[in-house]
Structures are given as structure tokens and as C-alpha cells.
Backbone bond lengths (Angstrom), bond angles and torsions (degrees), N, CA, C in turn:
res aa  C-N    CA-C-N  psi(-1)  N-CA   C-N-CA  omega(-1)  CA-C   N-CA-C  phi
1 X - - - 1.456 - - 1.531 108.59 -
2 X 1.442 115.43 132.84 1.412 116.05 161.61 1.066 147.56 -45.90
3 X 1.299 125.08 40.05 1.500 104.91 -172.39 1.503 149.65 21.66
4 X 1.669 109.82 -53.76 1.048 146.65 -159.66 1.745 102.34 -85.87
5 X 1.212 93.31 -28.58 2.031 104.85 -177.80 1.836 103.35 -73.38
6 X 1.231 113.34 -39.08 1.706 109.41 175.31 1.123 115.30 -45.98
7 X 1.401 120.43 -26.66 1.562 127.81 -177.09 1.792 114.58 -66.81
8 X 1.215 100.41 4.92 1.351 91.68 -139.95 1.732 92.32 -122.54
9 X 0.897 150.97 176.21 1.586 170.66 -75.35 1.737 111.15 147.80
10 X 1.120 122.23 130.33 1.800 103.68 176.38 1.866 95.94 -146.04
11 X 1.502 125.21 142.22 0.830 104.77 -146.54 1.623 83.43 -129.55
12 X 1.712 114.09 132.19 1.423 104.76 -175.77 1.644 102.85 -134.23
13 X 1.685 117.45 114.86 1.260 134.35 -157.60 1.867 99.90 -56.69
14 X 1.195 88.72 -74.36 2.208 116.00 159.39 1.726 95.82 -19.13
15 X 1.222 117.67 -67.63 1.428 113.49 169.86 1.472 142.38 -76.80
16 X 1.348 129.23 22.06 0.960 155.16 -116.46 1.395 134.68 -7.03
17 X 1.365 118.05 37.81 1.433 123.15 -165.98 1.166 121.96 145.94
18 X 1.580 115.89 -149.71 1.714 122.64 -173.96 1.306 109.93 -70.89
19 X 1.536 110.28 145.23 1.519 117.67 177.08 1.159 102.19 -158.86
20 X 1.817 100.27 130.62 1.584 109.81 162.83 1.145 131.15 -43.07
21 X 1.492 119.32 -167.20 1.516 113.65 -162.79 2.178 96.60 -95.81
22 X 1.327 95.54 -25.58 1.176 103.82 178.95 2.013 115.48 -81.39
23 X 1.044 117.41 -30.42 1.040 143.30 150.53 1.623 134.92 -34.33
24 X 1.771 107.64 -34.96 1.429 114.35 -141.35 1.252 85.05 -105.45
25 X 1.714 115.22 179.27 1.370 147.80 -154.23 1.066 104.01 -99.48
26 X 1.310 117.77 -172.34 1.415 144.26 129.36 1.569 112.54 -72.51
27 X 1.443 117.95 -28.16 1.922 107.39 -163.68 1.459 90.56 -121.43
28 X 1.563 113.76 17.95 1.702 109.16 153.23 1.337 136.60 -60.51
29 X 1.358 136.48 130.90 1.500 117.15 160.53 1.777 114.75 -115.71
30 X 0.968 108.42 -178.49 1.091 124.47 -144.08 1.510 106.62 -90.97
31 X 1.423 118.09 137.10 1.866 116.28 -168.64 1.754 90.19 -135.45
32 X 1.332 94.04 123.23 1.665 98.96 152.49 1.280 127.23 -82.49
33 X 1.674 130.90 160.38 1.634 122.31 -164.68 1.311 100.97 -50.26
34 X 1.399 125.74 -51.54 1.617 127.13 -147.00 1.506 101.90 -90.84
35 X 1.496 123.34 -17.40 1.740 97.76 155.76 1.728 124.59 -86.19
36 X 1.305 86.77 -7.73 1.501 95.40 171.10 1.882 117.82 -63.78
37 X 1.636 92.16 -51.43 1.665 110.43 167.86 1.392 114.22 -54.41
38 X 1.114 130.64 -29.21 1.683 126.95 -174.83 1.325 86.24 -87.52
39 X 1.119 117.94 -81.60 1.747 123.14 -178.08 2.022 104.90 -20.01
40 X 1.383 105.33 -37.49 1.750 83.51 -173.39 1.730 95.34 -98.08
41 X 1.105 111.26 -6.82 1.518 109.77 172.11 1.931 114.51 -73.35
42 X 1.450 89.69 -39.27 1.900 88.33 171.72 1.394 114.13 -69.48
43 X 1.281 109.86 -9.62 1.470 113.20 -158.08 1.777 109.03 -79.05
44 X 1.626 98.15 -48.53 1.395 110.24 -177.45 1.894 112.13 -97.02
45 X 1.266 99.05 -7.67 2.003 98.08 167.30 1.277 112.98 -62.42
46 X 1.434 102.30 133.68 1.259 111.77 176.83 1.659 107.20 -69.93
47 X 1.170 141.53 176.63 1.415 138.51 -155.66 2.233 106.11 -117.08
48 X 1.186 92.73 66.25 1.345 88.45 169.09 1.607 124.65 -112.87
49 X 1.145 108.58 150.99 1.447 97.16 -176.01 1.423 128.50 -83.10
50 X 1.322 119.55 14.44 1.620 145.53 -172.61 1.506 94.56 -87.77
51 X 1.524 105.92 -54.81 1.336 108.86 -166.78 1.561 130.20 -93.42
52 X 1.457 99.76 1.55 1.223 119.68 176.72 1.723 98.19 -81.29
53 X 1.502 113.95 -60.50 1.296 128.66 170.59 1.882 110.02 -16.69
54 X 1.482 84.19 -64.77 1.731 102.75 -175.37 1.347 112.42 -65.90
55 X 1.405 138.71 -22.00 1.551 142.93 -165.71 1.819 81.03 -113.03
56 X 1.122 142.75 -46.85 1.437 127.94 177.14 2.027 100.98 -44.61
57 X 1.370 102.68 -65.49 1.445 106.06 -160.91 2.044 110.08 -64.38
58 X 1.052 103.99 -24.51 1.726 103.86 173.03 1.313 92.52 -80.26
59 X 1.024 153.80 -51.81 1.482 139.60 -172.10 1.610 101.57 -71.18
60 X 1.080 146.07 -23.49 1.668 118.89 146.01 1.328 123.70 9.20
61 X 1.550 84.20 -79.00 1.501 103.62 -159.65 1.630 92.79 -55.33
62 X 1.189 142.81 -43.03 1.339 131.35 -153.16 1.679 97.21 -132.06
63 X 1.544 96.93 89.98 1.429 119.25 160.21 1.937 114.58 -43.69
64 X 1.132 97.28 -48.13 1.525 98.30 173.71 1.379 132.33 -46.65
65 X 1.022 110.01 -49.81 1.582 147.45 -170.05 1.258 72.99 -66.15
66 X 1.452 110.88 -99.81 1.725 119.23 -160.14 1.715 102.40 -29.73
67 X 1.775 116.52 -70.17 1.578 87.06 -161.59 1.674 112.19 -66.27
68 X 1.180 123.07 -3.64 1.114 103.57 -159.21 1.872 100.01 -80.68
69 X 1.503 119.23 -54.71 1.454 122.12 143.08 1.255 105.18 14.30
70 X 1.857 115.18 -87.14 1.307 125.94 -171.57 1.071 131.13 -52.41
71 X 1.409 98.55 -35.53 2.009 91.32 173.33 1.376 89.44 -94.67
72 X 0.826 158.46 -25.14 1.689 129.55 164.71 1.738 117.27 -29.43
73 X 1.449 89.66 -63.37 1.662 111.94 -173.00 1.637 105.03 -47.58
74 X 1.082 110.10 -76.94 1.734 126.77 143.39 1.271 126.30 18.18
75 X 1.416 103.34 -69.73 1.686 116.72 178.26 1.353 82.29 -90.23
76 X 1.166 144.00 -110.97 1.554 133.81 -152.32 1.089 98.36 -19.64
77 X 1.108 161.77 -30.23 1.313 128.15 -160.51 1.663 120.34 -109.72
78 X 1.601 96.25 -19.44 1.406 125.48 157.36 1.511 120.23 -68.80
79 X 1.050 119.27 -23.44 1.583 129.39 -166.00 1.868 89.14 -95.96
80 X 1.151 93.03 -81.03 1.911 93.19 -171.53 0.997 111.10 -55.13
81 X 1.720 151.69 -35.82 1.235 158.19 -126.44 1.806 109.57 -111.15
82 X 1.220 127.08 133.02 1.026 98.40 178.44 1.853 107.92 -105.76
83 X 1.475 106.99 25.58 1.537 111.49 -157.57 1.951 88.20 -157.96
84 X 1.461 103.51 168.90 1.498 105.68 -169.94 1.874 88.72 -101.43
85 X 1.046 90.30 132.17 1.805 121.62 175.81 1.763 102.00 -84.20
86 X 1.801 82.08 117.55 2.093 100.13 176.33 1.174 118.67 -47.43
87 X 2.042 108.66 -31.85 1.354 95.28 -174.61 1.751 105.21 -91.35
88 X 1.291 128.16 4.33 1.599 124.61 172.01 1.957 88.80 -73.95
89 X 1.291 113.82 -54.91 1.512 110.61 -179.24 1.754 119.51 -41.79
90 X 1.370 102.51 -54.57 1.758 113.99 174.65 1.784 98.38 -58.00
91 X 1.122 122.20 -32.89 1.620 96.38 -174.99 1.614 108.08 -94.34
92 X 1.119 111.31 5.33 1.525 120.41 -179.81 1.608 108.74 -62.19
93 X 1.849 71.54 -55.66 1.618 100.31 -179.65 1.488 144.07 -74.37
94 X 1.881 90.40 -4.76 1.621 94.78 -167.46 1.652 82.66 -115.86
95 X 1.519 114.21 7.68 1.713 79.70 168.65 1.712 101.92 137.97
96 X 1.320 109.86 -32.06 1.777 107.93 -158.47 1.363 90.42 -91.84
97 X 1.409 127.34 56.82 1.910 119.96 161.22 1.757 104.98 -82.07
98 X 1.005 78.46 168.04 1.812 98.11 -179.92 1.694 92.89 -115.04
99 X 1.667 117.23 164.63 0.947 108.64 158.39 1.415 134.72 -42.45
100 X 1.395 95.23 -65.88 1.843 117.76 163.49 1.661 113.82 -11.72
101 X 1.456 96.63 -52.76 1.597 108.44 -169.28 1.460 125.36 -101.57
102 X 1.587 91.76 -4.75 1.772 104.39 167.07 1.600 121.02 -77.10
103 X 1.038 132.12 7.09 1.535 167.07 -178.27 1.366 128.74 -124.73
104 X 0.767 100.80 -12.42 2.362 97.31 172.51 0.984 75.32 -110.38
């Protein structure tokens, strides 16, 4: 066993979310601390569009972060949903695409 994997976050939709290394699946993937930290930071923000603005533009710098975010959002919303969610559309639209999703 890796050592190096305890460090780590694994995220299983089927289960509803974050899971340790001891914790995780087979249909887990893999979360580093600091998308984990944005992820619990979206979690408890209140919903303004000032501050969305401001958490869009610091994630610039880290393309990763952002798509990875997105396909999080993505599958949750694909998994529970039986229809596409306005606000997966509004982030289409305000900017948080992935390559993947700059094309359909």
C-alpha cells in the first residue's frame, strides 16, 4: 500500500461524496486536499454573485481546480437529476467549461 494515497480524498457520487482512503470504492476518484478545500468552501458560501465573480477569478490561476470542480458538479447533477440543472447551464455560461465541455 502507498503511503502517499492517505493523503489523499476519493470521491464516490453512488456514495454521496468524499471518502477516505480507507473508506473509498471501486467507482471512486481521486481528490487532492485543496480541491477538497474549495469544494467545502462552495459548500458553506452563501450564494452571491460578487463572490462567485471573486472565487471564479482566483481559480484562473489553477485550471485544475476549476475543471476538476466542474466535473464534480457535473456528475452530481447528472447522477441525481433526471433533467439538466440551469445552474450547471449558468456555469457553462459564465466561464467554468472544461475542454471536454467546450465542444458538445
Amino acid at each position: 500500500m502507498d503511503i502517499n494515497l492517505k493523503k489523499f480524498f476519493f470521491l464516490s457520487i453512488p456514495e454521496g461524496g468524499i471518502l477516505c482512503f480507507k473508506c473509498k470504492d471501486g467507482n471512486s476518484e481521486e481528490l487532492d486536499f485543496e480541491t477538497v478545500d474549495i469544494l467545502r468552501y462552495l459548500i458553506k458560501m452563501p450564494v452571491e454573485f460578487e463572490r462567485l465573480k471573486k472565487l471564479e477569478k482566483d481559480l484562473e490561476k489553477s485550471v485544475y481546480i476549476k475543471e476538476k470542480i466542474f466535473k464534480i458538479s457535473e456528475k452530481f447533477f447528472k447522477y441525481f437529476l433526471p433533467f439538466e440543472l440551469n445552474s450547471l447551464k449558468f456555469l457553462k455560461e459564465f466561464g467554468w467549461r472544461t475542454d471536454e465541455t467546450k465542444n458538445s
